[in-house]
N, C-alpha and C positions, 0 to 999 in steps of 0.2 A: 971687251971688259965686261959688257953686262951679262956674257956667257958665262963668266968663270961666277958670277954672281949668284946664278940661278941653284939652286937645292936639285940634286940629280935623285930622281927617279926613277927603280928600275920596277918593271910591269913583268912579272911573270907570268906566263900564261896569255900575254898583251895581244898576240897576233887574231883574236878573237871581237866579236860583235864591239862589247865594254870599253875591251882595248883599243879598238881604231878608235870611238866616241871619245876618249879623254886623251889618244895622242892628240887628234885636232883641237881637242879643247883647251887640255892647259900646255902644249908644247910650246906658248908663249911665255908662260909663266917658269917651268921649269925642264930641266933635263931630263929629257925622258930615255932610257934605254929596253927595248924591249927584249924578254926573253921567253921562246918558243921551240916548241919539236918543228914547226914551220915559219917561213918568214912571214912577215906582216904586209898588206899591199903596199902599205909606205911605214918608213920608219930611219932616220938618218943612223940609226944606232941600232941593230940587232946581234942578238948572239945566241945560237942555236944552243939548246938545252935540253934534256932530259929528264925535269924535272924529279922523276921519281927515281932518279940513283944519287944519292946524297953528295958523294963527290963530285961530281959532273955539276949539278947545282949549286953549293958551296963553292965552287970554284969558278963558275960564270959569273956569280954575281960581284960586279962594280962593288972593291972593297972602300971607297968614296961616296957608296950611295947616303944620303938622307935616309931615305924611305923605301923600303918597298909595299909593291900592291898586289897582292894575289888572286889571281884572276883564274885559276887554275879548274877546269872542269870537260867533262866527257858525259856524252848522252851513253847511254845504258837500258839492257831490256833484260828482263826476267832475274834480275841480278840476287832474288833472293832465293831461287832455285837452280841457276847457274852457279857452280862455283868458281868457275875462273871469270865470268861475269862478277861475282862479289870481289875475288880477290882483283881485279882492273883494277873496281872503284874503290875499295879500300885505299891500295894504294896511291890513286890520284887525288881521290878528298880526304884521307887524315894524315898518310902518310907524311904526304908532299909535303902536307900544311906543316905539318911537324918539322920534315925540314928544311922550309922554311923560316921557322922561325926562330929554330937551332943554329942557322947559318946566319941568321940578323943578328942574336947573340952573342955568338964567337967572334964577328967581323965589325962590331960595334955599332952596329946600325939600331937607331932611336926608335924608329916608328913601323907599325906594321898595320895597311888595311887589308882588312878580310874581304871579300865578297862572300860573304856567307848568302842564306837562301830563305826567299819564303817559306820553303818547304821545311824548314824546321817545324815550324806550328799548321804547316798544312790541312793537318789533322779538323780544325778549327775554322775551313775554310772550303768552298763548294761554287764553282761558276763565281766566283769573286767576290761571294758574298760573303763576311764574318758568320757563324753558324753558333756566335755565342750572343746575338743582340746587342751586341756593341764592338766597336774595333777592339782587333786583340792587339796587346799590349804587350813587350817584351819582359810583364811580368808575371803572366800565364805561362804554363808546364809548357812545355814544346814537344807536345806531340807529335809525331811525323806519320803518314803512311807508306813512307817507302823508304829505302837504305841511303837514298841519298840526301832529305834529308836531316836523317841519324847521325849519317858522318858531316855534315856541317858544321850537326850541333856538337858532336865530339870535340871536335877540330875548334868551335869558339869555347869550348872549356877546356883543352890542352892551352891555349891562350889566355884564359884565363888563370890557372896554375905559374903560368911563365912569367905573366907580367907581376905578379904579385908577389915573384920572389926578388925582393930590393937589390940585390947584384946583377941581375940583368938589366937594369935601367931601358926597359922594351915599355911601351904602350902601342897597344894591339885595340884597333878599332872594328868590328863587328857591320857589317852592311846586309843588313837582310832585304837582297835584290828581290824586288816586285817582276813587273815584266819589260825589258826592254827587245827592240827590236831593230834590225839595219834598218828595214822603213817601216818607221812607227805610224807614218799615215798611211797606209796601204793595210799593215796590221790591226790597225784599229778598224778601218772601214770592216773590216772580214771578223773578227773575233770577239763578240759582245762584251768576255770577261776584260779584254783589254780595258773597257770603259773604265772599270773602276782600279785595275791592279798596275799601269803603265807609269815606270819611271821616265818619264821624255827624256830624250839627249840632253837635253837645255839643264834639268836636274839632276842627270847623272855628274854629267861635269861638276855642278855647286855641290852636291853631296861629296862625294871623292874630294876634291879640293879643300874643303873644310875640315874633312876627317884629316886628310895629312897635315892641315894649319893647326888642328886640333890640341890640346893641351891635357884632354882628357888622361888619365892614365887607360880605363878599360872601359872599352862601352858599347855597346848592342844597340843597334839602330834598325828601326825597316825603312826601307827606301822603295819609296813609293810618291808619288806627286797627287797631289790634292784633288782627286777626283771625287768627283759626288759618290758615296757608297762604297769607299774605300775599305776596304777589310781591316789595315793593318795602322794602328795609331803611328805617328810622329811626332808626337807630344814631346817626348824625351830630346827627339836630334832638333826639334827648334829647340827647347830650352836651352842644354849642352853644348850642340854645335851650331847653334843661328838660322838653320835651315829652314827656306821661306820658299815654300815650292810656285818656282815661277810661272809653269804653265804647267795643263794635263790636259787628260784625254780631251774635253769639249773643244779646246784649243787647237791641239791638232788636228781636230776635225772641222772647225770652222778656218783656218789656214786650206783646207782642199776645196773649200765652199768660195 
């Protein structure tokens, strides 16, 4: 009985670093279904997908979900001089997004998390230090240096469009990922920027969790855990969505001590 209870969520893109971190996290709290070009190491529920052919994705997704979480991404090299390089990533971060949230739409599905990117405001940002003298805020221009991302921030303003037309009954929440890592203590010993830009496991879970308990209609968040010299404000996702960042970088590092 307390299965049929639980709000199914489906993870696209899930079989990834983000996506194993919150099947273990909230696969107590809610139905997780993952959807992937590969399977995930664990997952009681997978269904392969091709995210970027609209039918194929429109039609894997659980037309019972609650929520989906979009998880969806590909590293990339020269991608603004390659052009089948540009058109990959076109296609996997606006495309996708887009339909995704076409298919949350049509199938009546309420809520949508972004994993959107630091790299939206990158621009604004150097070895993990803010480069404007104080954390940037999500209400600074978002500059980016590079296409990917451009197309995040695309992709949280085609979201923003969608949720704001009152027939869709969507709210699309925004996550601008810091740095997460499979082992974030071995990352951090190695990576100085980690000190200040590291979303820990422990706050990826409460971040994502909240966004889908969320009530927000539309809202841009960075996700990032309270480290000393943090680049990126969270002003906004405590006020909005309660987020009390439990542990960071020092943490994980005294945890290997």
């Amino acid at each position: 009985m307390e299965e049929i209870m639980k709000k199914k969520v489906t993870i696209i893109g899930g079989a990834g670093t983000i996506g194993s971190i919150l099947y273990q996290g909230l696969s107590s709290k809610y139905h997780i279904v993952i959807l992937d070009k590969k399977a995930p190491e664990q997952a009681e529920e997978f269904i392969e997908v091709n995210a970027t052919d609209y039918d194929s994705l429109h039609s894997s997704i659980p037309k019972d979900s609650d929520a989906l979480i979009n998880l969806l991404t590909m590293k990339s090299h020269n991608d603004l001089q390659d052009i089948q390089e540009f058109q990959n990533m076109t296609k996997l971060h606006f495309m996708a997004s887009f339909y995704a949230m076409h298919a949350a739409i049509t199938l009546g599905i309420p809520k949508i998390v972004y994993a959107s990117s630091n790299h939206t405001t990158d621009y604004y940002e150097k070895d993990g230090f803010s480069t404007l003298g104080r954390e940037v805020t999500t209400e600074d221009y978002p500059y980016s240096n590079g296409l990917y991302g451009v197309l995040k921030l695309a992709s949280e303003n085609i979201g923003h469009i969608l949720s704001h037309q009152t027939e869709n009954n969507l709210s699309l929440i925004n996550l601008r990922i810091g740095s997460v890592h499979p082992n974030e203590m071995e990352a951090v010993k190695e990576d100085d920027r980690l000190h200040r830009t590291l979303l820990t496991h422990e706050d990826t879970v409460q971040l994502f969790d909240l966004a889908l308990e969320s009530t927000v209609r539309y809202g841009t968040y960075y996700g990032v855990s309270d480290n000393p010299q943090k680049p990126w404000s969270t002003d906004n996702a405590i006020e909005q969505l309660g987020f009390i960042s439990r542990s960071n970088a020092l943490d994980v590092l005294k945890k290997e001590k």
